[in-house]
BAVEX-176431 format. One record per atom (N, C-alpha, C, CB): residue in one letter; x, y, z. Coordinates in steps of 0.02 Angstrom, whole numbers, plus 50000, padded with zeros to 5 digits. Glycine has a CB too. Layout:
BEGIN
aXYZ...
This chain:
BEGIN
x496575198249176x496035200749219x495505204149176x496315205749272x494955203849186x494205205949153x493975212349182x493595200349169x493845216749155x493645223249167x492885225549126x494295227549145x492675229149177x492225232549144x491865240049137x491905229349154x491845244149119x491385249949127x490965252249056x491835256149155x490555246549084x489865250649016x489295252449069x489395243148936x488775255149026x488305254949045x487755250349022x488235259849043x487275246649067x486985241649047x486325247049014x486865235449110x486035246848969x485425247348928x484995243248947x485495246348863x484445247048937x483555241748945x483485234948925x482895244548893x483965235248866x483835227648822x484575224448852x483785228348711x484375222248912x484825218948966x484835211448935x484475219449053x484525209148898x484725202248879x485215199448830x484255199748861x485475205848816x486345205048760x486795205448821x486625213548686x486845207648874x487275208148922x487035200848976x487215216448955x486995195248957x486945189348979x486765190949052x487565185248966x486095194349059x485545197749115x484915190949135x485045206149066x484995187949149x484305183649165x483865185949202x484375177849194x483495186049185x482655188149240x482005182349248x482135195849195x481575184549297x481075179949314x481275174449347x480765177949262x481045171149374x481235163049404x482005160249373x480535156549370x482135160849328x482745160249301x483435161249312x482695162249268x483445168549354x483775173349398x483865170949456x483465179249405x483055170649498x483225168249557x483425160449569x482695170049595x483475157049521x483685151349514x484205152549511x483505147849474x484775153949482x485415155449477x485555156849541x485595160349431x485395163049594x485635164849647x485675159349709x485275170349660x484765153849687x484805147849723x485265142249712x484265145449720x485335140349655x485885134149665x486645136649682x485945129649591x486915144749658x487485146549694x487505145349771x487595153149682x486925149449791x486935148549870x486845141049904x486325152949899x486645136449857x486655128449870x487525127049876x486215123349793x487875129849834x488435128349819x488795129749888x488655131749758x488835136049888x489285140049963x488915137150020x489215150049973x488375133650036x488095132250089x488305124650103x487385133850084x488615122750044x488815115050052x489505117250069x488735109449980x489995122850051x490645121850067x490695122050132x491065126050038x490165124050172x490165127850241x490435133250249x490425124850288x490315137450197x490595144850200x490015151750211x490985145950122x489645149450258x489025152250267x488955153050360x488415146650226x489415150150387x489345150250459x489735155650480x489555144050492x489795158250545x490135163150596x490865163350590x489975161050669x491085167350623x491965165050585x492135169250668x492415170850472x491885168650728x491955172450798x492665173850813x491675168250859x492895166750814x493675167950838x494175173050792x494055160150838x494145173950728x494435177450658x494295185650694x493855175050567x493495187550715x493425192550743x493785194750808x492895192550747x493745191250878x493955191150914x494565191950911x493775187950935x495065187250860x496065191350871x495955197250829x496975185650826x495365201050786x495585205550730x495515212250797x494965205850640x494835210850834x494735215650890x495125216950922x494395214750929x495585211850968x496235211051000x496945213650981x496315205151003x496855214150901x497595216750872x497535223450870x497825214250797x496555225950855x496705232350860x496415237050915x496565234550804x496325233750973x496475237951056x496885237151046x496295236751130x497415232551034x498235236951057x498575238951006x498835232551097x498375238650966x498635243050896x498515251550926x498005240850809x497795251750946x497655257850962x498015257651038x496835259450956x498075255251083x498495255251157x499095259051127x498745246451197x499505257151061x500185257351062x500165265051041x500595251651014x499605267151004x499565274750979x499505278051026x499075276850937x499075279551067x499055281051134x499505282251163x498855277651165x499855276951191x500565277451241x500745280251190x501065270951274x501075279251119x501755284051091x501385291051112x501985283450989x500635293351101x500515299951093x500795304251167x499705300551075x500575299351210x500795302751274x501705302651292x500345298351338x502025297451264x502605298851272x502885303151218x502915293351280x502735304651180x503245309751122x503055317251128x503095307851030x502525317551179x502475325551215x502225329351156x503295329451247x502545337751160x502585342851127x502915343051067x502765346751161x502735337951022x503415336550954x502735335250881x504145325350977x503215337350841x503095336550750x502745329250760x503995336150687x503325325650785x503195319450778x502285315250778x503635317550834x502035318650815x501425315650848x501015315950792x501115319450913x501245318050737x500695318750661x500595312550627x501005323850595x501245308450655x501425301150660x500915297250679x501955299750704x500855299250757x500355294950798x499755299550755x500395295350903x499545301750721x498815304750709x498815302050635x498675314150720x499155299850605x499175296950541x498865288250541x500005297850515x499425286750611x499185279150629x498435278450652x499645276150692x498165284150696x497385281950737x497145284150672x497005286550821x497275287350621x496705289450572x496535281050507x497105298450521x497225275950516x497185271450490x496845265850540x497765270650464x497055266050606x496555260850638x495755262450650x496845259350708x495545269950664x494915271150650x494495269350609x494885275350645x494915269750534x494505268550490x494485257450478x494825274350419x495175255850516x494975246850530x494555247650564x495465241050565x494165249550636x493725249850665x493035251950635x493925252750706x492975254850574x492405256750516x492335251050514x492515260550444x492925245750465x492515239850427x492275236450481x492935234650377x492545235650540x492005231850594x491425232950593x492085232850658x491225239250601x490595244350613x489995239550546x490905255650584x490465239850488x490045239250442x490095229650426x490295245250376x490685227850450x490275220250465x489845219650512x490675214650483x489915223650564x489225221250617x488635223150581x489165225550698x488465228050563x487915230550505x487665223650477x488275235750435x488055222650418x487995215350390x487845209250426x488535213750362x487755209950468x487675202150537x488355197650516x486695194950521x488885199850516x489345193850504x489745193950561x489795193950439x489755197550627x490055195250644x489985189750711x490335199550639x489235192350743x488805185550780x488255185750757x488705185050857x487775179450787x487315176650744x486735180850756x487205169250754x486735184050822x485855188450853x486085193750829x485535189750951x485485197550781x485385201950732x485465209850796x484525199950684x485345209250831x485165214850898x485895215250911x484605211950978x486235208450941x487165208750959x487385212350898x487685199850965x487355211750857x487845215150805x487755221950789x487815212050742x487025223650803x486965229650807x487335234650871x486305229750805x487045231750931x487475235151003x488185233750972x487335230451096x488705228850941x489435230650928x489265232850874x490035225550928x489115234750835x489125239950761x489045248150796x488255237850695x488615248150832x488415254750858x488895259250923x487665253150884x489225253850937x489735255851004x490185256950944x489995249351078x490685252950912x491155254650875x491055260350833x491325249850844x490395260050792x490185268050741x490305273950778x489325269250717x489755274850830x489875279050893x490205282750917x489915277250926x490565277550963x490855278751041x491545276650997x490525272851126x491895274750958x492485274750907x492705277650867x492525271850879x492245277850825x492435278750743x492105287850769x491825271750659x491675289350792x491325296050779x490805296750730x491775300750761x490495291550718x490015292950643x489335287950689x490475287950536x488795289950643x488255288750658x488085280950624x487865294650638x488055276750676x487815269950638x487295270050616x487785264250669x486695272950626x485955273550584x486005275650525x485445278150611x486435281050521x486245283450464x486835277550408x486365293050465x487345276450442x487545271950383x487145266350387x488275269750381x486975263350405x486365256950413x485895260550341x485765256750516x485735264450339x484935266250285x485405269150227x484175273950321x486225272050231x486535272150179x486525268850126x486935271950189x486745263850198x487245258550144x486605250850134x488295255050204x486265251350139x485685246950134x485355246050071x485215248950176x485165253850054x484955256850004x485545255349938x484815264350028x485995256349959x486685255049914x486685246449908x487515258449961x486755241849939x486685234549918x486005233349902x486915229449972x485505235349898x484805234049875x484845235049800x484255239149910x485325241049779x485135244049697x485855246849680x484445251549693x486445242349699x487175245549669x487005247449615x487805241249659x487435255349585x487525255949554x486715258549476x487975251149571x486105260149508x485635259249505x485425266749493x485455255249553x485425267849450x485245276049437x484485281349466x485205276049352x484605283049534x484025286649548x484005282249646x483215284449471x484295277549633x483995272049688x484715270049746x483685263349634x485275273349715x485915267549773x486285277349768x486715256049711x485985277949844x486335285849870x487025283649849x486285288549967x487555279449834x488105281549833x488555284949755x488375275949865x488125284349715x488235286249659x487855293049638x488115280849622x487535297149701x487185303349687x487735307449713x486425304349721x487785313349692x488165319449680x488205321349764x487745325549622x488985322549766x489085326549844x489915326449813x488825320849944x489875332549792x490435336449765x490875333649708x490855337849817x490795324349680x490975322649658x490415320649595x491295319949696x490335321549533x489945316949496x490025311949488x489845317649453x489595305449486x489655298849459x489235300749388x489305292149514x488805304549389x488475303549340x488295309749293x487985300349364x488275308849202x488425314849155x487885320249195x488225313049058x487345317549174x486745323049196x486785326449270x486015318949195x487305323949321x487295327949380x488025332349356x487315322749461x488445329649329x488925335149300x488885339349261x489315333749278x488485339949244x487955345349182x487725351049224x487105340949144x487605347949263x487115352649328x487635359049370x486835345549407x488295356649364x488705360049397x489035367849377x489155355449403x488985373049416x488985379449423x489755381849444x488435381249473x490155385249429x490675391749443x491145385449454x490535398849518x491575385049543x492085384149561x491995374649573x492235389649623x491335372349586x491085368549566x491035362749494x490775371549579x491025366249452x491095365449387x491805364049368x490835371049355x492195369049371x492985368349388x493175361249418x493215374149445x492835361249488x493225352749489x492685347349476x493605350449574x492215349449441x492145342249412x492345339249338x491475340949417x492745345849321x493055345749231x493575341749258x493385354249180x493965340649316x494595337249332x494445334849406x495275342249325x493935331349393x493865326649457x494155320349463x493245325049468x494335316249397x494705311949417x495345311649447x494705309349382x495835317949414x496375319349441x496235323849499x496815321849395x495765323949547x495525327049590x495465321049656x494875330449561x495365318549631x494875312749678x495365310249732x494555305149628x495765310549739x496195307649802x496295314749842x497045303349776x496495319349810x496585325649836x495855328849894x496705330249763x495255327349831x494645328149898x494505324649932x494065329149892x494775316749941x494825311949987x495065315150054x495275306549961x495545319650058x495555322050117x495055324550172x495845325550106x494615327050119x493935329850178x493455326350176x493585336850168x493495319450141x492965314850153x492945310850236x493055309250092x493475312150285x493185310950329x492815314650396x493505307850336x492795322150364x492535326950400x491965326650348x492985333750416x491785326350286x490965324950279x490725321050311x490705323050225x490975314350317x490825309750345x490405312250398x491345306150358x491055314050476x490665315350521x490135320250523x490985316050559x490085326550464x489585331550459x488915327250438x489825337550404x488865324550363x488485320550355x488055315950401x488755318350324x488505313550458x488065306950506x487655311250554x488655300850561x487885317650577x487625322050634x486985325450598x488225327950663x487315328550532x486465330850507x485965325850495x486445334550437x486115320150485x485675316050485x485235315050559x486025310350462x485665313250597x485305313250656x484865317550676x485645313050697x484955323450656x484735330150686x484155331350646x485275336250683x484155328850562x483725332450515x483015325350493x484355335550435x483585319250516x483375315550467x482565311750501x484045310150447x482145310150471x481345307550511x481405300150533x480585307650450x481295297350571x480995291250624x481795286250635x480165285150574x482145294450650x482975289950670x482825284850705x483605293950720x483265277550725x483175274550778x483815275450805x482925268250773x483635276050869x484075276950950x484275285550923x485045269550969x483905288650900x484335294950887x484625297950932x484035299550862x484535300551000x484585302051059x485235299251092x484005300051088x485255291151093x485645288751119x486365289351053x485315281851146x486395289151004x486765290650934x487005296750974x486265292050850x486835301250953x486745309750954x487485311151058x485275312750973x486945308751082x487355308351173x488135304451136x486735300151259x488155297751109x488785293651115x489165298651078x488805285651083x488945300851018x489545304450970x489715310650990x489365305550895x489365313051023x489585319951059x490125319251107x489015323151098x489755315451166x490455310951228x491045311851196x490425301151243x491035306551137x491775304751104x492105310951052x491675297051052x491725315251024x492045320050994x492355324451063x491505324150940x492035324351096x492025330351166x492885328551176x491335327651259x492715321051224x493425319651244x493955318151195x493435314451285x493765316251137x494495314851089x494705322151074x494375310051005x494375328251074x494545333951039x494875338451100x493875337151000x494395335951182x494915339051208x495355336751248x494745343151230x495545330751233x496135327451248x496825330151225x496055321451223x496735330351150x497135332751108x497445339551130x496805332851050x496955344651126x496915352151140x497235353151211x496125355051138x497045350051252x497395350151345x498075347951336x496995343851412x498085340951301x498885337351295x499445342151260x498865329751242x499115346251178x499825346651137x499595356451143x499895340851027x500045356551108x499975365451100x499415366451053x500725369851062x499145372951031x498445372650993x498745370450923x497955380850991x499515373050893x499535372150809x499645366250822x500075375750755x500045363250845x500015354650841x499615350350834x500155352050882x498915353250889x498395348850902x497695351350855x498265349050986x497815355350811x497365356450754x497795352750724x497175363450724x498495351750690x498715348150637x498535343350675x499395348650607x498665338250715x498575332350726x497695330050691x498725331750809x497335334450718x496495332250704x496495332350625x495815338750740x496825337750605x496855339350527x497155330050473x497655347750521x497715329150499x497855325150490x497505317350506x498275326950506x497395316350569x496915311150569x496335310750517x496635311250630x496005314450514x495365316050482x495565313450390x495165325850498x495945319150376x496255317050315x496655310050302x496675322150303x496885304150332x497055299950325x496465295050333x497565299850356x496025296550377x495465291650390x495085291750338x495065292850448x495065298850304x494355299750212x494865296250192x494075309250146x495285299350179x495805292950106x495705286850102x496645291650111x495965286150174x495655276150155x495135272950156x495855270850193x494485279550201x493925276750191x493635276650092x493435281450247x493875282450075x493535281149996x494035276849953x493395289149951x494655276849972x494965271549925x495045265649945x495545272949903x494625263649995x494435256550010x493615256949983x494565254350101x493125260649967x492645257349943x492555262049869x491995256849999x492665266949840x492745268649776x492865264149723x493155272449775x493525258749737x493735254149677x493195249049683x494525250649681x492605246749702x492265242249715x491735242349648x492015243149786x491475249249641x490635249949596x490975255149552x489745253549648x491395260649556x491535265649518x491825263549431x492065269549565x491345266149391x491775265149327x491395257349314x492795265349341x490955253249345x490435248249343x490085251649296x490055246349407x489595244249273x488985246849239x488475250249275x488675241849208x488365254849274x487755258849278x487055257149261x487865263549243x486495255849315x485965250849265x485165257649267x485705239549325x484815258749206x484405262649217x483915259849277x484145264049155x483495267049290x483175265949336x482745259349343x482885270949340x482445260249277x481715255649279x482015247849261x481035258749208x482665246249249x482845239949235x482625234649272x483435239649235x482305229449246x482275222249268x482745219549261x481885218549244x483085219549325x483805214549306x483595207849381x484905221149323x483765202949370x483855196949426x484475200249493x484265188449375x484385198149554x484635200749612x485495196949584x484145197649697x485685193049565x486325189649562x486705192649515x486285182649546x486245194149436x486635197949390x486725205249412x486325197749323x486255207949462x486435217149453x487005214849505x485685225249486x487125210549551x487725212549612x488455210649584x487595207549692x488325206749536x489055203549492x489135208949430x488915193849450x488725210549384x488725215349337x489085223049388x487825215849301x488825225949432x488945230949464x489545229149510x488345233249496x489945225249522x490645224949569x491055222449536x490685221149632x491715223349553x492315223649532x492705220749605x492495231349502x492985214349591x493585212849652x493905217549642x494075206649655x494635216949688x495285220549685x495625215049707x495395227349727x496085212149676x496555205249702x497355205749688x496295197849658x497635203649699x498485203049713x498515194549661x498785202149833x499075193249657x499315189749618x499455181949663x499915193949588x499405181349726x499685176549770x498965176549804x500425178649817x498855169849832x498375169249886x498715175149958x498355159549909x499645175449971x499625180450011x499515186650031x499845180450018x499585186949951x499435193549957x498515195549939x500005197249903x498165191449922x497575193149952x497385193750008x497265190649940x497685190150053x497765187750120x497725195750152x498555182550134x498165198750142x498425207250149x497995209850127x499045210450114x497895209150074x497245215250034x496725213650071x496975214149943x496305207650075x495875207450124x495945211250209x495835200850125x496625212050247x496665215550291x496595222650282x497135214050314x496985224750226x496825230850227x496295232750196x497245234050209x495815230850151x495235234850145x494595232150169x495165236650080x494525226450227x494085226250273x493645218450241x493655234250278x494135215150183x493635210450137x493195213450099x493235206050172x493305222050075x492905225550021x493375224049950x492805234650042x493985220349965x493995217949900x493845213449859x494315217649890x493505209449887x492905199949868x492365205649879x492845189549953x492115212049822x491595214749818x490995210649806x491685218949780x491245206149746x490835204049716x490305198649764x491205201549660x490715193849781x490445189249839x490085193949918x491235183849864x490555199649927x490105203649975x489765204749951x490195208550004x489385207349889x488805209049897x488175203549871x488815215249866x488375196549854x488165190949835x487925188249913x488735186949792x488285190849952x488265183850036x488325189750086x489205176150052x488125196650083x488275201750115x488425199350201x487675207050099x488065195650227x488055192450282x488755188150305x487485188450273x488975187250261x489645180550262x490065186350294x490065176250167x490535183050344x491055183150351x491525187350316x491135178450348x491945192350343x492855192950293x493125187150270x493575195450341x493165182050334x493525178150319x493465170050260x493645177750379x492815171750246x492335168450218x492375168450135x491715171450245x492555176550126x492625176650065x492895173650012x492725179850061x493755174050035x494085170549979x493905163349969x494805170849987x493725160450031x493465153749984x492815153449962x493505147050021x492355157249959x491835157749906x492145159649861x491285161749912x492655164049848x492715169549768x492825163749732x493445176649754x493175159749738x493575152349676x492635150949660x494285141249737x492365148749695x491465146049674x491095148449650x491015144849710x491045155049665x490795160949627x491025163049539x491025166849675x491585163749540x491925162749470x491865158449422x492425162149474x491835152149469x491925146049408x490935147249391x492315134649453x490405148049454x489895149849419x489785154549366x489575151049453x489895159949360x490085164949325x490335163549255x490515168049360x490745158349266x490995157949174x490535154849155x491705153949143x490575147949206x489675143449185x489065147549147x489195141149270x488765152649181x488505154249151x488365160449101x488305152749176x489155161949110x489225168549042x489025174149078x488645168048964x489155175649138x489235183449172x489775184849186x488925185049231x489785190349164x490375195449165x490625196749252x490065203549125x491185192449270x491595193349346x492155197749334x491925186049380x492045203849357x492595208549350x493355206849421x492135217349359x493715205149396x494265206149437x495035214449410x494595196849431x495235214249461x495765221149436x496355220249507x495205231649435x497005222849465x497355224149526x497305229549535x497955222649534x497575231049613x497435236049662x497715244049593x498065234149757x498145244249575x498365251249526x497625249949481x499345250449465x497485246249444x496975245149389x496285249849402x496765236949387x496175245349471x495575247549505x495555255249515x495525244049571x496095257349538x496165266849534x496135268049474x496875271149560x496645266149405x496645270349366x495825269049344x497245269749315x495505263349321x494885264049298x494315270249333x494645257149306x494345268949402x494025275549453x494155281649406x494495276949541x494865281249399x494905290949398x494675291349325x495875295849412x494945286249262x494865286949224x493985288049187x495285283149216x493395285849214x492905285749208x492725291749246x492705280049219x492825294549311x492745302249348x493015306049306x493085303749420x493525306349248x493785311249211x493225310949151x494595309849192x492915305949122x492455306249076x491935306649090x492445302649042x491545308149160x490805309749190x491295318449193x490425304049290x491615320549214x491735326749223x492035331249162x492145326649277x492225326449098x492245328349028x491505333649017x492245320648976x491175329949039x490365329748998x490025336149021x489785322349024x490435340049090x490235345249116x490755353049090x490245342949195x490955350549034x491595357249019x490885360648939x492905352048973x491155366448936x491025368548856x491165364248820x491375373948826x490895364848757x491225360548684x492055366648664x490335361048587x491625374148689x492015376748657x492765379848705x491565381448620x492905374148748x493255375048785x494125372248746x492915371548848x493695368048688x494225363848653x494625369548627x493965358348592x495345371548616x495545373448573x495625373848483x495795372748598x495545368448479x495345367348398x494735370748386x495225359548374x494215369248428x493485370048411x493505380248443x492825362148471x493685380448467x493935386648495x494025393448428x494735384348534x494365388948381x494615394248346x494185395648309x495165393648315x493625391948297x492915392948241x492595395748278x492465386848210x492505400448348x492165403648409x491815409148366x492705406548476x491425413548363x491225419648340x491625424648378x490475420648346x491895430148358x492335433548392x491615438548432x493025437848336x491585441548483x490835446048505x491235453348486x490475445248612
């Protein structure tokens, strides 16, 4: 398997970077390619049983919650809705993508009911997130997901860091699953200030009414049904199972990637292949799985090549995509699922190196001036 984490430099043409007509030529005869396999059309029915498995995936959480009463147990049922919530995300964010019907407006009304009136998060604001993020992965100054919010991606924002702050970004990689827990209460903090702060929201109003409704009744559902310590651990727990898998389903994707300066001329095909990393299993079945569980964010590379395509679409582009790729001498990162973490943490431990003293070293320590 092929790995990568450099950073690409200005003089992008040692890193087999094409630009000008040249570039977008490349992206055109690929997309000639996938458009002949017929891997470019709707995939409805694939959606329709994934929707179906999970209303009653969620039906079955439900009923257990109401039958197991006043018990420990129910941290159970709040562990499970915090894993189907976040399957109901990647919907959210294939409808975003138009993959899952063909009218650009339908996918929005199911992206925005599921974000909403489901998940609890604001579909606008991930719409201009994550937009901005496939426009310039990995893109220094330009793709919000690599700018600083408690975690550094990058030396010069870990430089920046002050007191208790500073502290965890010296050991953020061995950090990083641990603050995964409250990544799904930023989440929902993040989508609401947006709404509230952010200029020429669309549907803000109607956003703002749905997520309230659904925080209202899921929070006091809980609170009426179980006793108060139960039903804070239960929320506690949901919340914290839903960040975990929301960041360790899209963290292994760009993290520990090349990094491209701001002002780079790079071609649209090389920055989305240079900047992603699959995550794959060893068996077509078990991609099969990996694709269920992380929403088809593990065919990064092809998501962000065909952002529009299908989940189900992917794996048979990835074989076409590859064999282009060697063709023409770009770097296709693949990793298994452990790889893909250790590289994450291992690269968050060397952006958060860069924020300690020199003279924190002990060796270097002992040459200190005594005051």
């Amino acid at each position: 398997m092929n790995s990568s984490s450099s950073t690409l430099s200005p003089s992008a043409p040692e890193q087999r970077v094409s630009r000008g007509s040249a570039g977008a030529n490349n992206y055109r005869h690929l997309k000639i390619k996938v458009r002949d396999a017929g891997l470019l059309g709707r995939r409805k029915g694939h959606y329709l049983g994934l929707v179906s498995v999970l209303v009653l995936l969620l039906g079955g959480a439900v009923t257990g919650f109401v039958l197991l009463g006043h018990s420990w147990f129910q941290l159970l049922i709040a562990a499970a809705i915090g894993i189907i919530l976040t399957q109901f995300a990647f919907l959210a964010h294939e409808a975003a993508h138009r993959q899952i019907l063909t009218s650009g407006p339908a996918n929005d009304r199911v992206g925005r009911f599921l974000a909403n009136f489901v998940v609890g998060i604001s579909y606008q604001w991930w719409m201009n997130k994550h937009n901005k993020h496939h426009a310039m992965p990995n893109t220094v100054g330009k793709d919000p997901d690599i700018e600083w919010d408690t975690i550094s991606f990058q030396t010069e924002d870990a430089k920046k860091q002050k007191g208790f702050l500073k502290w965890i970004t010296e050991r953020q990689g061995y950090l990083f699953f641990p603050l995964l827990t409250l990544e799904g209460l930023n989440l929902h903090m993040r989508s609401m200030i947006y709404l509230f702060t952010g200029e020429r929201v669309k549907d803000r109003r109607r956003e703002i009414i749905s997520i309230i409704v659904r925080l209202t009744l899921y929070v006091a559902a809980i609170y009426i049904f179980l006793p108060v310590g139960i039903a804070s651990a239960f929320i506690g727990v949901q919340l914290a199972v839903f960040g975990v898998y929301m960041g360790a389903s899209f963290a292994p994707n760009h993290k520990g990637m090349p990094m491209i300066p701001k002002e780079s001329r790079i071609d649209f095909f090389s920055r989305q292949v240079l900047t992603s990393r699959n995550v794959m299993a060893r068996s077509k079945f078990g991609n099969r799985v990996l694709s269920h569980v992380f929403g088809g964010l593990n065919y990064q590379v092809e998501h962000h090549l065909f952002p529009s395509m299908p989940r189900a679409n992917l794996a048979g582009v990835a074989a076409i995509v590859r064999e282009y790729c060697q063709e023409l001498k770009v770097p296709y990162t693949v990793t298994s699922v452990s790889q893909s973490y250790g590289q994450v943490i291992t690269y968050l431990n060397k952006v958060g190196l860069s924020a300690r003293d020199p003279f924190d070293c002990p060796m270097v320590g002992e040459f200190r001036p005594y005051k």
